[in-house]
C-alpha positions as YAML, in Angstrom:
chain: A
units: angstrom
residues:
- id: 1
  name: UNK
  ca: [-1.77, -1.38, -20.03]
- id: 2
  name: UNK
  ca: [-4.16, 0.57, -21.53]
- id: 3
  name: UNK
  ca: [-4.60, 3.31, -18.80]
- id: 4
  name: UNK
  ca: [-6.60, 6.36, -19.65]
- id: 5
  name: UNK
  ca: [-4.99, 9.81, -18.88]
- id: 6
  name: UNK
  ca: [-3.29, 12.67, -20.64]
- id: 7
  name: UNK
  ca: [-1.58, 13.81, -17.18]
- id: 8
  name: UNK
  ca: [0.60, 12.24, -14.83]
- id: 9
  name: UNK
  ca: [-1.95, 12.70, -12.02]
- id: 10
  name: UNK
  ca: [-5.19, 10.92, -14.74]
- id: 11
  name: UNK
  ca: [-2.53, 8.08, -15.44]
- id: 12
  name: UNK
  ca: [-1.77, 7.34, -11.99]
- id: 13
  name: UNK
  ca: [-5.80, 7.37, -11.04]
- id: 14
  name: UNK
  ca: [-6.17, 5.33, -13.97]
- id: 15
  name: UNK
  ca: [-3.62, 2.71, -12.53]
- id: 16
  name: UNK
  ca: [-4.85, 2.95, -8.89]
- id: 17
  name: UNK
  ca: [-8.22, 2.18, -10.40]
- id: 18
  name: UNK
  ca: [-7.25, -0.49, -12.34]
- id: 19
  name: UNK
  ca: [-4.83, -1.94, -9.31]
- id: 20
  name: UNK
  ca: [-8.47, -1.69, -6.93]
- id: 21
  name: UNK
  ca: [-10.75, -3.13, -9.78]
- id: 22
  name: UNK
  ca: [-8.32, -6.18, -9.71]
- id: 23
  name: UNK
  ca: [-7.89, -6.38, -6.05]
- id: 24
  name: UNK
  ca: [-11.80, -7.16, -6.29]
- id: 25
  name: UNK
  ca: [-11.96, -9.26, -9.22]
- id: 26
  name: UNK
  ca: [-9.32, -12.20, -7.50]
- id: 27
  name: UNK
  ca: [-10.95, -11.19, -3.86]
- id: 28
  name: UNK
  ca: [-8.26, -9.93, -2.06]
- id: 29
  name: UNK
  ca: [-9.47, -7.67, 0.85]
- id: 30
  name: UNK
  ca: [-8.10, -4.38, 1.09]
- id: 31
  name: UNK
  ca: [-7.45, -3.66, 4.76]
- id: 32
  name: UNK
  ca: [-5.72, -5.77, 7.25]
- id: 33
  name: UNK
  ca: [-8.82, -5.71, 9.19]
- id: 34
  name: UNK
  ca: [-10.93, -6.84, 6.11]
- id: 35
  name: UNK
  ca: [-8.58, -10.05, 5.98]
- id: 36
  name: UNK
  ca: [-9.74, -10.86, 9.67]
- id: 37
  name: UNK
  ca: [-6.62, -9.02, 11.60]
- id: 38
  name: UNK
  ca: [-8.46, -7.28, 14.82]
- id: 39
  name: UNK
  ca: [-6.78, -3.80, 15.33]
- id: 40
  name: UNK
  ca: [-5.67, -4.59, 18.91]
- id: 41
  name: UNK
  ca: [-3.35, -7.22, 17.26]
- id: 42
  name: UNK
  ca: [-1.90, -4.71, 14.82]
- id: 43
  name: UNK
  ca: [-1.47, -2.04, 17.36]
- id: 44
  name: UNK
  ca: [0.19, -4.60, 19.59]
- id: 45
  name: UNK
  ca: [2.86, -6.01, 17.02]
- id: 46
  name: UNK
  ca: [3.07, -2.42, 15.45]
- id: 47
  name: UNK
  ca: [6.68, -1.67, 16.69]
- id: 48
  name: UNK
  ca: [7.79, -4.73, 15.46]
- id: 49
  name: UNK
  ca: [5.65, -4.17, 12.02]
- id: 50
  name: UNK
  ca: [7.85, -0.84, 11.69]
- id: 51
  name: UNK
  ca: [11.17, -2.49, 12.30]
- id: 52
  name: UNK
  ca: [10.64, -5.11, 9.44]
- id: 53
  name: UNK
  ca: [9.41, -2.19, 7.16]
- id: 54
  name: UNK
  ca: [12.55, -0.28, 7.89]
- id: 55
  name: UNK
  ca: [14.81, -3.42, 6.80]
- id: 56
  name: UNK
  ca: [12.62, -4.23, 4.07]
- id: 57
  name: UNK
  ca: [15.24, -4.15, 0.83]
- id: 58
  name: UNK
  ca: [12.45, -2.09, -0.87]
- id: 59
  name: UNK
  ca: [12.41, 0.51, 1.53]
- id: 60
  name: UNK
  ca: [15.60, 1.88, 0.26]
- id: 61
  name: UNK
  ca: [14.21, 2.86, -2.81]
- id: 62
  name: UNK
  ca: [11.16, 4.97, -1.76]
- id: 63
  name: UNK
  ca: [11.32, 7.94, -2.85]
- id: 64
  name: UNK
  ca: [10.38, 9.52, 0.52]
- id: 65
  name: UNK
  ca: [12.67, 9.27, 3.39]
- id: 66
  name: UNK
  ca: [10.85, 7.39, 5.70]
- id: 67
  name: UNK
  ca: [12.05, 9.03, 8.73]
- id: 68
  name: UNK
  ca: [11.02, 12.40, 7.97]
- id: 69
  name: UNK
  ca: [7.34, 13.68, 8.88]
- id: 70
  name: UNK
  ca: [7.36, 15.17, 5.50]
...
């Protein structure tokens, strides 16, 4: 991929930077509210948001448990 970084930490900035710089380049907005969702929408489906999340497949591979505060 070509990222530049000697560390974990660069490599990952590297990556992020790279994911962003693309993100731009095809014009996909970054933020729900960017892509024309109002916030009072969001807050109103949120619960429901959260429950798909949680039985998202991909969920059960985080590596953070995504009940704890932590």
């Amino acid at each position: 991929m070509g990222l530049q970084g000697k560390t974990n930490g660069e490599l990952v900035d590297s990556l992020i930077t790279m994911v962003k710089n693309l993100r731009a380049k095809v014009e996909i907005p970054s933020t729900l509210k960017e892509f024309g969702v109002p916030e009072i929408l969001f807050k109103a489906h949120l619960d429901e948001i959260s429950e798909f999340a949680v039985q998202d497949p991909c969920t059960s591979t985080n590596p953070r448990d995504i009940l704890s505060n932590k």
